[in-house]
C-alpha positions as CSV (number, residue, x, y, z in Angstrom):
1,X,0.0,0.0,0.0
2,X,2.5,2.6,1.2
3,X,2.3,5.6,2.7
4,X,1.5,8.9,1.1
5,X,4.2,11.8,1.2
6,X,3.6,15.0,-0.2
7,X,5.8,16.9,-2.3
8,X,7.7,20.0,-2.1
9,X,5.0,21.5,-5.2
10,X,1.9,20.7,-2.8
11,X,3.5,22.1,0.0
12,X,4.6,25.4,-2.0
13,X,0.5,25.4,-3.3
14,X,-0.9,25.0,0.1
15,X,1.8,27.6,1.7
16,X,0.5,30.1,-1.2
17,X,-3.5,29.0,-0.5
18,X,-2.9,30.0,3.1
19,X,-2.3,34.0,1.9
20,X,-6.6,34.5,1.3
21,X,-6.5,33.5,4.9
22,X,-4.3,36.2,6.0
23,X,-7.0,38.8,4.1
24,X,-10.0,37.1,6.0
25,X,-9.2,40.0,8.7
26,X,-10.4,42.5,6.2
27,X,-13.5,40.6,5.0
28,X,-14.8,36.9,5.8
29,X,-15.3,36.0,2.2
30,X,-11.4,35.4,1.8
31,X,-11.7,32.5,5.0
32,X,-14.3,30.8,2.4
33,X,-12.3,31.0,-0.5
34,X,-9.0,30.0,0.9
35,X,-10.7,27.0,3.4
36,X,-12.1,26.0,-0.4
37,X,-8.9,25.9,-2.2
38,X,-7.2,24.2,0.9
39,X,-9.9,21.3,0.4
40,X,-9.0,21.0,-3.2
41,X,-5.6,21.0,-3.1
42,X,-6.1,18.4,-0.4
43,X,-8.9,16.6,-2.6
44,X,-6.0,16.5,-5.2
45,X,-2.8,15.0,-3.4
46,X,-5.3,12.4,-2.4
47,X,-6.4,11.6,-5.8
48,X,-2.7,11.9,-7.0
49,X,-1.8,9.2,-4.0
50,X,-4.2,7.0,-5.6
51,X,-2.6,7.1,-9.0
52,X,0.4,6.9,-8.2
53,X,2.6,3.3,-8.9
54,X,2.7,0.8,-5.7
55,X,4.1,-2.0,-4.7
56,X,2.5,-4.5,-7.3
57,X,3.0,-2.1,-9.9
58,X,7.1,-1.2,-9.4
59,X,9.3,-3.8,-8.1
60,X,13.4,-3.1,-7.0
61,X,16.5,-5.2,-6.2
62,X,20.5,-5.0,-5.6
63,X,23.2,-6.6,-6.9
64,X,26.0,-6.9,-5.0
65,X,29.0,-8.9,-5.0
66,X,28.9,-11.4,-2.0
67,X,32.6,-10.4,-1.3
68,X,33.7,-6.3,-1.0
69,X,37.1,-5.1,-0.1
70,X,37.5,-2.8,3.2
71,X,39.0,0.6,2.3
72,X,38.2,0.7,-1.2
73,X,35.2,2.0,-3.0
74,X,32.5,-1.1,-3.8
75,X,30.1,-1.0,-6.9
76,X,26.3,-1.7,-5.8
77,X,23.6,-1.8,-8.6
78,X,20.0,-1.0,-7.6
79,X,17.5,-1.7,-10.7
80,X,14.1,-0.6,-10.6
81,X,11.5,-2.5,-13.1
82,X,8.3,-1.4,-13.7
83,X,5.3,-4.0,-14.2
84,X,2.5,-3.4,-16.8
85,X,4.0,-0.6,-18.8
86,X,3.3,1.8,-16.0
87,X,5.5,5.9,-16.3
88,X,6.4,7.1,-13.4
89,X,9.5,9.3,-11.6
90,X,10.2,9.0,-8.4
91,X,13.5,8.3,-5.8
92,X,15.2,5.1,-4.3
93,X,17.2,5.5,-1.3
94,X,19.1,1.6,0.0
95,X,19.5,0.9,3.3
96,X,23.5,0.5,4.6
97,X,24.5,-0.6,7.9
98,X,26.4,2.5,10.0
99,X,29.7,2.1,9.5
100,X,30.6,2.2,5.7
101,X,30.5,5.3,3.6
102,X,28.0,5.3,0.8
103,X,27.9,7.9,-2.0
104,X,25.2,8.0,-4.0
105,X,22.9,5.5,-2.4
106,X,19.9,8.3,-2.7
107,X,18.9,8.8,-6.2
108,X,15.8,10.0,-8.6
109,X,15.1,7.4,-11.4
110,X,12.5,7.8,-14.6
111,X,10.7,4.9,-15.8
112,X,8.9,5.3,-19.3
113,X,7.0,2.9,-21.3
114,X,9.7,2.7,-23.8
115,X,12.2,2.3,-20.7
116,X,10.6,0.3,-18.2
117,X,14.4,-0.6,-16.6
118,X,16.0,1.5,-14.6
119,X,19.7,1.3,-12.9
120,X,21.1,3.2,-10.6
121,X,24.7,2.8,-8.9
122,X,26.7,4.1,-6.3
123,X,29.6,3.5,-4.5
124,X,29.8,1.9,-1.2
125,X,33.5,2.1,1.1
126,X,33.4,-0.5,3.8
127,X,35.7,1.1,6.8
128,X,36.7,-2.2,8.4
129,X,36.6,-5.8,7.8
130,X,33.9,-8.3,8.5
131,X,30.1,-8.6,8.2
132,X,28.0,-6.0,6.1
133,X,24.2,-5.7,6.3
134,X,22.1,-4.0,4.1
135,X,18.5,-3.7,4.4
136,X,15.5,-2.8,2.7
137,X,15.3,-0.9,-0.8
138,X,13.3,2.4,-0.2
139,X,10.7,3.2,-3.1
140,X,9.3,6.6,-3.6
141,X,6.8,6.9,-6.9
142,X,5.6,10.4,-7.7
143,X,2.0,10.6,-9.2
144,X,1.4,11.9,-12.2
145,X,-0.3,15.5,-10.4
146,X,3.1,16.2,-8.9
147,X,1.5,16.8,-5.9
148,X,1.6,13.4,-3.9
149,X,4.1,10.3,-3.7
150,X,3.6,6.6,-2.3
151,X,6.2,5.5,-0.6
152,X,7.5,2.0,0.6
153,X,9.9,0.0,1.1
154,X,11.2,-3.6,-0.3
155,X,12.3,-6.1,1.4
156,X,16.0,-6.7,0.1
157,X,18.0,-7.7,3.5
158,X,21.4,-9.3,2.7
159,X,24.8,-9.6,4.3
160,X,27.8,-9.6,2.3
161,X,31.5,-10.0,3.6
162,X,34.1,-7.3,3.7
163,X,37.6,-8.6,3.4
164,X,40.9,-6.3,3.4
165,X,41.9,-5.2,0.0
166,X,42.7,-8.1,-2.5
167,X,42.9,-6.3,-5.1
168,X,45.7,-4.5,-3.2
169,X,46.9,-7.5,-1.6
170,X,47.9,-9.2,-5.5
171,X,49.4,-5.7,-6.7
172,X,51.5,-5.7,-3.8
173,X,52.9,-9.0,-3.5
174,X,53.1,-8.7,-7.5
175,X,55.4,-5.7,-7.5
176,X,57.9,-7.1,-4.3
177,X,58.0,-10.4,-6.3
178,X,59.2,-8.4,-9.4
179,X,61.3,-6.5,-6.8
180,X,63.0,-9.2,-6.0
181,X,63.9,-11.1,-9.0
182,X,65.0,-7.9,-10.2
183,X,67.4,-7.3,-6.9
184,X,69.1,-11.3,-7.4
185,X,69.4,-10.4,-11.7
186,X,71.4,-7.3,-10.3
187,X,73.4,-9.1,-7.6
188,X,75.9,-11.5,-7.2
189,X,74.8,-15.1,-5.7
190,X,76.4,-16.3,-2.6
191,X,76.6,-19.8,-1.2
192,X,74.1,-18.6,1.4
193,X,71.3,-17.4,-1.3
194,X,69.6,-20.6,-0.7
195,X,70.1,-24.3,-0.8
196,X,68.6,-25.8,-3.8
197,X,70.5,-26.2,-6.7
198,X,69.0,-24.5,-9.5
199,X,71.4,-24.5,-12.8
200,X,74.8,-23.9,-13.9
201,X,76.5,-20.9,-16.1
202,X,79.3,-19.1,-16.6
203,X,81.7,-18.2,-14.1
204,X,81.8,-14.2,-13.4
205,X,84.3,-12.0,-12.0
206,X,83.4,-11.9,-8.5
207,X,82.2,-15.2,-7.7
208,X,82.7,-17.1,-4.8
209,X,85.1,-19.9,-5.6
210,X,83.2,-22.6,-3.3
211,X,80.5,-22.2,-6.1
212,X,82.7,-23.6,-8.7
213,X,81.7,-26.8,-10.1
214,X,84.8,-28.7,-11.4
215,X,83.1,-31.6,-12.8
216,X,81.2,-29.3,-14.8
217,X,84.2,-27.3,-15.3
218,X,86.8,-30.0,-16.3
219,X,83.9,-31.2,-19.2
220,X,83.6,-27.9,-20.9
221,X,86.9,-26.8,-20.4
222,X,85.8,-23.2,-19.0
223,X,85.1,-22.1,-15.5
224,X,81.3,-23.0,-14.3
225,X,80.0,-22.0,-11.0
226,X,76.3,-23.4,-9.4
227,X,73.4,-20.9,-8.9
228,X,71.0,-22.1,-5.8
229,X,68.2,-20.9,-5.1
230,X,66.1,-20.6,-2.0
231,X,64.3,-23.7,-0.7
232,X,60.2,-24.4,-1.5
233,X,58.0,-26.2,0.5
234,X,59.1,-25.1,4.0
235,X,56.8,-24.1,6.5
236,X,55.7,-20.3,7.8
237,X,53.8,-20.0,10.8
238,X,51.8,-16.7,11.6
239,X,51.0,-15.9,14.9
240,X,48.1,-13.2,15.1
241,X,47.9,-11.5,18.6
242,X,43.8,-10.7,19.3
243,X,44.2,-9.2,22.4
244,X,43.6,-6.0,24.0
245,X,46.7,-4.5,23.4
246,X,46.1,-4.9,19.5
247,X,42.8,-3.0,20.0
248,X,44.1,0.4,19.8
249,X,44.2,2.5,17.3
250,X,47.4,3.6,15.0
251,X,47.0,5.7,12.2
252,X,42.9,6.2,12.6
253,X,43.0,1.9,12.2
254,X,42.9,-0.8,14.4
255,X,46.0,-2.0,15.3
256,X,44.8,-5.9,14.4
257,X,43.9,-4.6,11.1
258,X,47.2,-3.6,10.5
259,X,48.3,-6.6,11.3
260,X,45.6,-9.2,9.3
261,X,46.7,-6.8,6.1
262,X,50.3,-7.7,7.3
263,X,49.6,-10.8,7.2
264,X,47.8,-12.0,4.4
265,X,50.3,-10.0,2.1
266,X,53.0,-12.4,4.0
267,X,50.9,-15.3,2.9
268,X,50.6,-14.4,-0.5
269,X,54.3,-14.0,-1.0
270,X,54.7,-17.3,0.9
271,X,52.4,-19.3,-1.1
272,X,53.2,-17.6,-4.9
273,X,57.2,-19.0,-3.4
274,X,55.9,-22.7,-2.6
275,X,55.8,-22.8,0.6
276,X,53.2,-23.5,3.6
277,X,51.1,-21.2,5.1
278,X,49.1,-21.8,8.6
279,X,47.8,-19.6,10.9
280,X,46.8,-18.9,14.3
281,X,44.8,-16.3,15.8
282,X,44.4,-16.0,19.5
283,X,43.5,-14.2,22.6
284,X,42.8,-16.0,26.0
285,X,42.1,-19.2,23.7
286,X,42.6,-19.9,20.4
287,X,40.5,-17.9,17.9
288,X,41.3,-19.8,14.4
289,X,43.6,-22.6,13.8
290,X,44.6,-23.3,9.9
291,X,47.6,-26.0,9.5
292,X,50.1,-25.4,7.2
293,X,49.1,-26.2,3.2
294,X,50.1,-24.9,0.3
295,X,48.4,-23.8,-3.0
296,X,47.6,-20.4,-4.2
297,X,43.7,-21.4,-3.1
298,X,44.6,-21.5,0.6
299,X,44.7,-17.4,0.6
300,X,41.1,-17.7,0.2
301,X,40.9,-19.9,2.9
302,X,43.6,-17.5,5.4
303,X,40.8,-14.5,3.8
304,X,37.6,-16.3,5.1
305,X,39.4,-17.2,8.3
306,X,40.9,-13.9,9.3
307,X,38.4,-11.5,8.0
308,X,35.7,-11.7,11.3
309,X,38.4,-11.2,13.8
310,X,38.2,-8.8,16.6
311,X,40.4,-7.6,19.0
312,X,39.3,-8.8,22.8
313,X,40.2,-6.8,25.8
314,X,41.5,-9.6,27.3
315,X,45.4,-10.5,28.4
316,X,47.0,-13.2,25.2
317,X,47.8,-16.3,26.1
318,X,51.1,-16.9,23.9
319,X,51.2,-20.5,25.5
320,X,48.4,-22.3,24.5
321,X,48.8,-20.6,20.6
322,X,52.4,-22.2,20.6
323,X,51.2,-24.9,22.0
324,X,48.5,-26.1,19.4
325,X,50.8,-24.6,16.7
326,X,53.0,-26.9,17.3
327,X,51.3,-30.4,18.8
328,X,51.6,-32.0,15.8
329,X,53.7,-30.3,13.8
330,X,57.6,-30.6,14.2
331,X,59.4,-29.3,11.3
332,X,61.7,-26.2,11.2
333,X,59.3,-23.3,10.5
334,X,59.2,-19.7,10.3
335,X,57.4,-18.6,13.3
336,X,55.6,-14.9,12.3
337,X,54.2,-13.2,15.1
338,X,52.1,-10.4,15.0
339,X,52.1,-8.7,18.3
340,X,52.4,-5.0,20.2
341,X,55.7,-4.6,22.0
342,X,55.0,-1.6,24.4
343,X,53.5,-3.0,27.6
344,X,56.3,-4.6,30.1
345,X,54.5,-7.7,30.6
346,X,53.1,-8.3,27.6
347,X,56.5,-8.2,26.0
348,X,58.1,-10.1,29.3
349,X,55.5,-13.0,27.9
350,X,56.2,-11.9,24.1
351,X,60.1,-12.4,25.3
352,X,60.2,-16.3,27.0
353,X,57.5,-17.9,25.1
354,X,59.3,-16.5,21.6
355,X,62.8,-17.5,22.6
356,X,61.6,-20.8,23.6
357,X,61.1,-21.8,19.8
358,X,65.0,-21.5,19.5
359,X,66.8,-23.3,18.1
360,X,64.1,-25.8,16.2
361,X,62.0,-22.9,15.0
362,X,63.2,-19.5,13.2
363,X,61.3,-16.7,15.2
364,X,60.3,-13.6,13.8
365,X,58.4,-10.5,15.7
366,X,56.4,-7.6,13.7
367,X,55.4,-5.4,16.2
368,X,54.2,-1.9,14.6
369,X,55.6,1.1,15.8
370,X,53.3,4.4,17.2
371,X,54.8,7.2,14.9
372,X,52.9,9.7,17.6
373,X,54.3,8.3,20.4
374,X,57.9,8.9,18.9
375,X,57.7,12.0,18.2
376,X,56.3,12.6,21.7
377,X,59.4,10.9,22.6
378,X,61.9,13.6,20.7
379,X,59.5,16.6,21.2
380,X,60.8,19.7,22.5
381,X,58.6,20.3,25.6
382,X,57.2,24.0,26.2
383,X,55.1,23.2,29.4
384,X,55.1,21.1,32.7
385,X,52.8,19.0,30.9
386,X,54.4,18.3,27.5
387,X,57.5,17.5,29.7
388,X,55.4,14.4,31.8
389,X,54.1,13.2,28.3
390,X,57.8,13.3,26.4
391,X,59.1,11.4,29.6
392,X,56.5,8.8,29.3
393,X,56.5,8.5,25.7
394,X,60.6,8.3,26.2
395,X,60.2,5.1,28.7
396,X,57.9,3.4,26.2
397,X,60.7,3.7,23.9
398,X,63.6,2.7,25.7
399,X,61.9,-0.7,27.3
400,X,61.0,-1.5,23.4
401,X,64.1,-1.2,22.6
402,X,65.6,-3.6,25.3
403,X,62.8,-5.9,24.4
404,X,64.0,-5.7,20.6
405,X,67.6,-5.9,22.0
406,X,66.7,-9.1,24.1
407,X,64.8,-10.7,21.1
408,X,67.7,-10.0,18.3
409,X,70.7,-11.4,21.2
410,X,68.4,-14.5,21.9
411,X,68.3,-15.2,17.6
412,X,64.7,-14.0,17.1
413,X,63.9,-11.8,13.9
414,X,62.5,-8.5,14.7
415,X,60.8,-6.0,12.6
416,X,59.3,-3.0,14.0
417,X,58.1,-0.7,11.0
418,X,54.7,2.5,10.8
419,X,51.4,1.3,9.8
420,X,52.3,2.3,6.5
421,X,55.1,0.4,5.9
422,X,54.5,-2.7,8.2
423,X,53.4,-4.6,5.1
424,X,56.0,-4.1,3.0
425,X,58.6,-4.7,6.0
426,X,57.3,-8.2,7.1
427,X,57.1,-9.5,3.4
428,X,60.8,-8.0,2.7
429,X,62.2,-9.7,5.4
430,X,60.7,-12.8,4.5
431,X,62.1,-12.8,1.5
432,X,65.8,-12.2,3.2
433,X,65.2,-15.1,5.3
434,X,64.6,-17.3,2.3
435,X,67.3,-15.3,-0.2
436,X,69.9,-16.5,2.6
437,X,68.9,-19.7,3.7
438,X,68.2,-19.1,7.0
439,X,64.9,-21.3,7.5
């Protein structure tokens, strides 16, 4: 049925109807006249209410994709069809969640007998990861007076999932791949860039003599030297710290969805190099557990499994991660953990239950660094109070560093990099780890 909403041209008739009334002071005759027009005008919309398209007569849905990327701006499609040949103009307005920033989701369509189809798109940027809801399509048909619209609304509820960026996440990985292969072309191999043996050529001025293949040599008379390259199949671990000190916020994000983007770029480099990819996500108990597999599928798989995850305000429990990481799983593997290294006793835990994967297990710590809190650290302090703050920032500083200092002594890997660079720094040191053999 709907409901009936006048329109701005009814309004701006009845608001000029109204000015015999203000003349009924002078003679009574005007009060007649302008209580007559008043009921005709309101005679009118009511007609035009009842002409006007409804539900059975204009129908409206979305499309969608079932998967959108956080951060980005997301096509929607929202096509209105009229039924039996029916003209009409009027406005559709779809129903977002709060959260995401839509632009363009309130529009006026035309339909015409010629044109019974209409679409209609806008752009929808998701500001986070996880669940998205939309609701019901909102229908607004102006009838053909101008004076009076039905409105209703369609029942179109859906929920779609927002991961981070893939789009961004292949670029990326594509473009420190290509990196990469460009940096070995330029360089010089060394015994320690990896441990399979790839192919033989030319000796070069410059290379190491251990290299030198004399078998090869003595049977084309001319010096040959063995290229290796870095081992597939091996295993990489990441460790994803849920709790509440990956809550905050660092660079208007969450600092766990620094850390998922971190991540899954890792994983994509891992898996486009051969090698295994599992996961663990955890706070007081173990959010997610993936083994290790391999396959350029399995992203989809880390995606689906990582892109719900929210921080808890709850203390981590590095134990029992580490311990189900590793109940049945024994081989040397590259232990990734994605953590916040500014709290003494968080990185007291951090510090013993890392170390302890020495020697059998390569460690390696991405902890993301507060660019506010260092400069609060170096400021120049004008008052009292800028003085307490750059001595508090300064202690947060210094007992990350001894943590990062304890870490590196011990044999762990540490990277500490901005939210804008974190990605980039996990996945490049990675790729050192495998250029020089040391998984």
């Amino acid at each position: 049925m709907g409901r009936p909403v006048p329109t701005r041209l009814f309004a701006a008739l009845f608001t000029a109807a109204l000015l015999p009334a203000v003349l009924a002071a002078v003679d009574p005759l005007f009060a007649r006249g302008a209580l007559a027009v008043d009921l005709a005008l309101i005679a009118l919309c009511a007609l035009d209410f009842a002409l006007a398209p409804g539900p059975g007569r204009l129908s409206a849905r979305r499309r969608v994709a079932d998967v959108l990327s956080a951060g980005e701006p997301n096509r929607v499609e929202l096509e209105i069809e009229a039924c039996g040949g029916v003209a009409c103009r009027g406005e559709v307005r779809d129903e977002v969640a709060p959260g995401p920033t839509p632009d363009g989701h309130h529009q006026a369509f035309e339909l015409t007998r010629a044109a019974p189809v209409c679409r209609v798109a806008y752009r929808l940027t998701p500001l986070s990861r996880g669940d998205l809801a939309f609701g019901a399509i909102h229908l607004r048909a102006t009838g053909p007076l101008g004076l009076c619209a039905r409105q209703w609304s369609v029942p179109a509820g859906r929920t779609v999932k927002v991961y981070p960026d893939l789009t961004a996440l292949t670029r990326e990985a594509l473009e420190l791949a290509r990196a990469s292969d460009a940096a070995s072309d330029r360089t010089i191999r060394r015994p320690a860039e990896g441990r399979e043996f790839e192919s033989l050529r030319d000796y070069r001025q410059g290379d190491d003599y251990r290299t030198i293949d004399w078998k090869a040599t003595a049977r084309r008379s001319k010096p040959m030297v063995r290229v290796y390259q870095p081992e597939r199949n091996q295993p990489v671990m990441l460790l994803l710290d849920c709790g509440r000190h990956m809550a905050g916020k660092v660079g208007g994000r969450r600092k766990l969805d620094h850390a998922i983007d971190a991540a899954l770029r890792v994983a994509k480099v891992c898996l486009d190099k051969g090698d295994q990819v599992g996961v663990v996500a955890f706070s007081t108990r173990v959010l997610c557990h993936l083994p290790p597999r391999k396959g350029k599928e399995h992203l989809a798989t880390l995606t689906g499994a990582l892109y719900r995850l929210e921080a808890t305000l709850e203390e981590s429990d590095y134990g029992q991660a580490l311990d189900l990481a590793f109940a049945r799983h024994h081989r040397r593997t590259l232990v990734v953990v994605f953590t916040d290294l500014l709290d003494p006793d968080t990185s007291a835990a951090v510090l013993s239950r890392t170390l302890a994967l020495r020697p059998r297990h390569l460690p390696l710590v991405v902890s993301l660094a507060d660019e506010e809190l260092e400069e609060a650290a170096k400021a120049l302090p004008l008052t009292v109070q800028a003085a307490y703050v750059r001595q508090a920032a300064a202690r947060i500083e210094d007992e990350h560093r001894l943590t990062v200092a304890k870490l590196r002594d011990a044999g762990a890997l540490v990277v500490r990099s901005p939210a804008s660079r974190v990605s980039a720094a996990a996945v490049n040191e990675y790729l050192r780890v495998k250029a020089h053999g040391l998984l």
